[in-house]
N, CA, C and O atoms as CSV, one atom per row, in Angstrom:
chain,resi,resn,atom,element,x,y,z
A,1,UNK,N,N,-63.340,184.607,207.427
A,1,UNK,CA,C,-63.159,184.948,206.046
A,1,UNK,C,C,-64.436,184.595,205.296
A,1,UNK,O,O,-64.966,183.488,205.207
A,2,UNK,N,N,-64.812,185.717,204.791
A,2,UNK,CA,C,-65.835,185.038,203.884
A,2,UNK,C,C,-66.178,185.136,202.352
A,2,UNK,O,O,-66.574,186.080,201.668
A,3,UNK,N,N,-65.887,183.831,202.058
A,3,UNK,CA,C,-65.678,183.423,200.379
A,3,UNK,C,C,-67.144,183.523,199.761
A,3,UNK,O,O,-68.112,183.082,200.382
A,4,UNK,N,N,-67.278,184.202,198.347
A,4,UNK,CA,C,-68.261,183.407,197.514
A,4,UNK,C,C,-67.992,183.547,195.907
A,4,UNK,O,O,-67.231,184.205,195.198
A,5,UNK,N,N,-68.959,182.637,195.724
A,5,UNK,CA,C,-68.585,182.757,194.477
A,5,UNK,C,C,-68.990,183.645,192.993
A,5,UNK,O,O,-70.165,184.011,193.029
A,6,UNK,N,N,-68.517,183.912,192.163
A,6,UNK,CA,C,-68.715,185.056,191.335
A,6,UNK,C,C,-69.195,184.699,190.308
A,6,UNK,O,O,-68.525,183.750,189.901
A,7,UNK,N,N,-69.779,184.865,189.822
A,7,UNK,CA,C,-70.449,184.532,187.771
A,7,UNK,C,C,-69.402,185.449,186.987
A,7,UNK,O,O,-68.799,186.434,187.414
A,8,UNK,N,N,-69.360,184.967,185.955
A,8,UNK,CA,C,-68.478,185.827,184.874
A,8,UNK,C,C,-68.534,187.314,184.859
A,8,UNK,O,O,-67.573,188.083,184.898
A,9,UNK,N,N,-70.027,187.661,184.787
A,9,UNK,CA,C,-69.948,188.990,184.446
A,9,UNK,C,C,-69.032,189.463,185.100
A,9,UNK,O,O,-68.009,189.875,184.554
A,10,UNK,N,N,-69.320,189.514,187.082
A,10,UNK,CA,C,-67.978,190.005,188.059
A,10,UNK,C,C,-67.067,189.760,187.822
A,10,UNK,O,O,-66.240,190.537,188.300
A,11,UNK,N,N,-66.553,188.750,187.087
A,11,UNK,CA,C,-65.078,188.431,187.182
A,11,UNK,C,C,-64.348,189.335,186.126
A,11,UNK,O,O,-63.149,189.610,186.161
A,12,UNK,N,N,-65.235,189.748,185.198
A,12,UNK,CA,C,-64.957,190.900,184.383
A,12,UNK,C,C,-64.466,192.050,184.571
A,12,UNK,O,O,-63.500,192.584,184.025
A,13,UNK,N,N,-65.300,192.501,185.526
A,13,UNK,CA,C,-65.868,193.633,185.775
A,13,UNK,C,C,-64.697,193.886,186.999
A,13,UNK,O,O,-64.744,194.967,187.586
A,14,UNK,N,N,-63.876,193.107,187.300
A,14,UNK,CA,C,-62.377,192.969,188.285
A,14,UNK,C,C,-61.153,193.928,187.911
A,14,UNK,O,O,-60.457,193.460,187.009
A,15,UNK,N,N,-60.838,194.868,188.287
A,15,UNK,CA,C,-60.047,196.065,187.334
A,15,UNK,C,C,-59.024,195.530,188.417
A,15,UNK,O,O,-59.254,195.252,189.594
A,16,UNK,N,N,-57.808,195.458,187.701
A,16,UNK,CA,C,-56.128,194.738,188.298
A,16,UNK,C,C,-55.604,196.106,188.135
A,16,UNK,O,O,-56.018,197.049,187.461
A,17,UNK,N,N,-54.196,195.930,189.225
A,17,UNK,CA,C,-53.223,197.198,189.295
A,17,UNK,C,C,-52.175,196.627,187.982
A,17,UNK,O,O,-50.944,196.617,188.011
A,18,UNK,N,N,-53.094,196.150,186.808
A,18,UNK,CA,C,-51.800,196.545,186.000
A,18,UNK,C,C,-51.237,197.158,184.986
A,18,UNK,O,O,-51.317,198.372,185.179
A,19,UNK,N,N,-50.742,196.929,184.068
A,19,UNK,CA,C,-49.520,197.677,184.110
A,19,UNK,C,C,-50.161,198.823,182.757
A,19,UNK,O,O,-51.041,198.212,182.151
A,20,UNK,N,N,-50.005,199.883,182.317
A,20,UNK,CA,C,-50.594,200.630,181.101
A,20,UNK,C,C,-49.791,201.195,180.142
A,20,UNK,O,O,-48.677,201.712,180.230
A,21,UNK,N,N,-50.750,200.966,178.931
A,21,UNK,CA,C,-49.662,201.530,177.953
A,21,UNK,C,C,-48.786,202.761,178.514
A,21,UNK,O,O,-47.576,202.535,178.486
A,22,UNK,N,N,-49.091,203.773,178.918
A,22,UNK,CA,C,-48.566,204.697,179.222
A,22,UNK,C,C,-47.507,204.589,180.469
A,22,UNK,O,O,-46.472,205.237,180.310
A,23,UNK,N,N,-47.614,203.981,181.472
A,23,UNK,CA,C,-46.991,203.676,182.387
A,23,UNK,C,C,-45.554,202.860,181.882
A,23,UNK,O,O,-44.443,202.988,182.396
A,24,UNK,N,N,-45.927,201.982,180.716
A,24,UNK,CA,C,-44.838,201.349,180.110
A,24,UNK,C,C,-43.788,202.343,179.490
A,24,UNK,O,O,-42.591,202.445,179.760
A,25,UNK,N,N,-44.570,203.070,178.561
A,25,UNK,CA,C,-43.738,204.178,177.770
A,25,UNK,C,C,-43.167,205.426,178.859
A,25,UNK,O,O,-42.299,206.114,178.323
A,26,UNK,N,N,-43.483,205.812,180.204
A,26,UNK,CA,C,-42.833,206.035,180.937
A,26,UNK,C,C,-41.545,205.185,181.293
A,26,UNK,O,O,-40.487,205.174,180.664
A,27,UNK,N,N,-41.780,204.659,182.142
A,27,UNK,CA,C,-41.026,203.415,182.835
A,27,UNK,C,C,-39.554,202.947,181.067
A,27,UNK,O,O,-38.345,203.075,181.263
A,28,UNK,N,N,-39.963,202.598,180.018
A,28,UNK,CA,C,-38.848,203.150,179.040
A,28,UNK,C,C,-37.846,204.186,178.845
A,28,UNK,O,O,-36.656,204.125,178.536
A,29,UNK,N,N,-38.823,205.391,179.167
A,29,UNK,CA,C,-38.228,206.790,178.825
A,29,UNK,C,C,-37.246,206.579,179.838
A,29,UNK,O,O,-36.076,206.370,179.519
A,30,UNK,N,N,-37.641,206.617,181.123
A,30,UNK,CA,C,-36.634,206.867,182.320
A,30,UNK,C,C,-35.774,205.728,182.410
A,30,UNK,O,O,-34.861,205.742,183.235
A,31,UNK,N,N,-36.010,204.438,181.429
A,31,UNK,CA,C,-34.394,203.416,181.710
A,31,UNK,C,C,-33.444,204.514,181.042
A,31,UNK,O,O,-32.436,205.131,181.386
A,32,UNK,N,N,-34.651,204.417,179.388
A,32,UNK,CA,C,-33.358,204.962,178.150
A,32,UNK,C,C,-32.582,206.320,178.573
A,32,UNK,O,O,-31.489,206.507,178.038
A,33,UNK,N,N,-33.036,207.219,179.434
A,33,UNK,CA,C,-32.750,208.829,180.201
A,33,UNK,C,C,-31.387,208.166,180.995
A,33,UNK,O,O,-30.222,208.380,180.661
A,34,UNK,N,N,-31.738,207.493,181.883
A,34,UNK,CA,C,-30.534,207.025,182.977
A,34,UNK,C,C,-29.187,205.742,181.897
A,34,UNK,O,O,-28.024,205.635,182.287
A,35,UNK,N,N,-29.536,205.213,181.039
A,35,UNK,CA,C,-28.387,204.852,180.162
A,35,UNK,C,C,-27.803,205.704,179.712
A,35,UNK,O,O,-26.579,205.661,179.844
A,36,UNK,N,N,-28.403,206.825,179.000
A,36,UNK,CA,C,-27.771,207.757,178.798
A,36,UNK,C,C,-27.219,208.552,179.624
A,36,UNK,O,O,-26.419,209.287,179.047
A,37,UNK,N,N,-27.315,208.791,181.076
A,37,UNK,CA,C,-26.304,209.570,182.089
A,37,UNK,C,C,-25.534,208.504,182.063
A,37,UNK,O,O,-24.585,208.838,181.354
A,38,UNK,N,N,-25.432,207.804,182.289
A,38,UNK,CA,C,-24.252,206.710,182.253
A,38,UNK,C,C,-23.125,206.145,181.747
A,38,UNK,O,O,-21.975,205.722,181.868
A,39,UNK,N,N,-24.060,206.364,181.139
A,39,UNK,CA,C,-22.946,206.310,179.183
A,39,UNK,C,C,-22.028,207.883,179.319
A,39,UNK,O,O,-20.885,208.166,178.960
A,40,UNK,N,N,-22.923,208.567,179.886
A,40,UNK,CA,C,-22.026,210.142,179.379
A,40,UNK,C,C,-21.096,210.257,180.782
A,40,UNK,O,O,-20.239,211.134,180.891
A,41,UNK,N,N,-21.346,209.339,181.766
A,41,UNK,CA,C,-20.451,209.464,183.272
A,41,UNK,C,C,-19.119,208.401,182.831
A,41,UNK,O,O,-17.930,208.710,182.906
A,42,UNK,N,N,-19.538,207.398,182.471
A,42,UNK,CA,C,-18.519,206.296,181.951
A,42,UNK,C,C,-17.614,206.429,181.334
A,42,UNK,O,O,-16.478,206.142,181.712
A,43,UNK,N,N,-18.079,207.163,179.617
A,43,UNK,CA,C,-17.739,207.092,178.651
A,43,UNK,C,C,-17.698,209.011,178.001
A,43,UNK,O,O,-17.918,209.241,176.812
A,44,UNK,N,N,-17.448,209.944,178.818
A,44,UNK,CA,C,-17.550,211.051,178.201
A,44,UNK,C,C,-16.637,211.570,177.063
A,44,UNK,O,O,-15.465,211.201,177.130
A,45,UNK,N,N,-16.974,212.330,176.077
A,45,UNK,CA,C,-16.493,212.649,174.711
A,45,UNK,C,C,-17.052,214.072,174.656
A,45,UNK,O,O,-18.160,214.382,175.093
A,46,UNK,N,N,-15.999,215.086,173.955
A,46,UNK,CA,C,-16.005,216.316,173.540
A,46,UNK,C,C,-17.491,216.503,172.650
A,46,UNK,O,O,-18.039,215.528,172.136
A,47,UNK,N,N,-17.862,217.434,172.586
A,47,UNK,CA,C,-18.825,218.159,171.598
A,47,UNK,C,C,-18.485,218.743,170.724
A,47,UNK,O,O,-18.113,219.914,170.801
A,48,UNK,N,N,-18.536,217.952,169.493
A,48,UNK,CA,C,-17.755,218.577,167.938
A,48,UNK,C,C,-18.576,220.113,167.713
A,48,UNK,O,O,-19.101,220.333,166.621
A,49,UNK,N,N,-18.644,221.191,168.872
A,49,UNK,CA,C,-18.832,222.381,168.444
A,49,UNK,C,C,-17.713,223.204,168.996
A,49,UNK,O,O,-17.646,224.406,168.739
């Protein structure tokens, strides 16, 4: 294994798998999408048309 060590700049310059605005506002859409099948499998009600 071979270790060394990094100065700041690199440690910066380190791009992580995480998480993005957009990926968040996905990952929302599709809870709030699947509560709502759920709600309508659980709990179904007529359409006042």
């Amino acid at each position: 294994m071979n270790i060394r060590k990094m100065n700041d700049e690199q440690l910066e310059r380190i791009k992580g798998g995480g998480v993005t605005v957009w990926t968040g506002i996905a990952i929302t859409a599709i809870v709030i999408f699947l509560s709502g099948v759920i709600e309508g499998i659980t709990n179904p009600k007529r359409c006042n048309g």
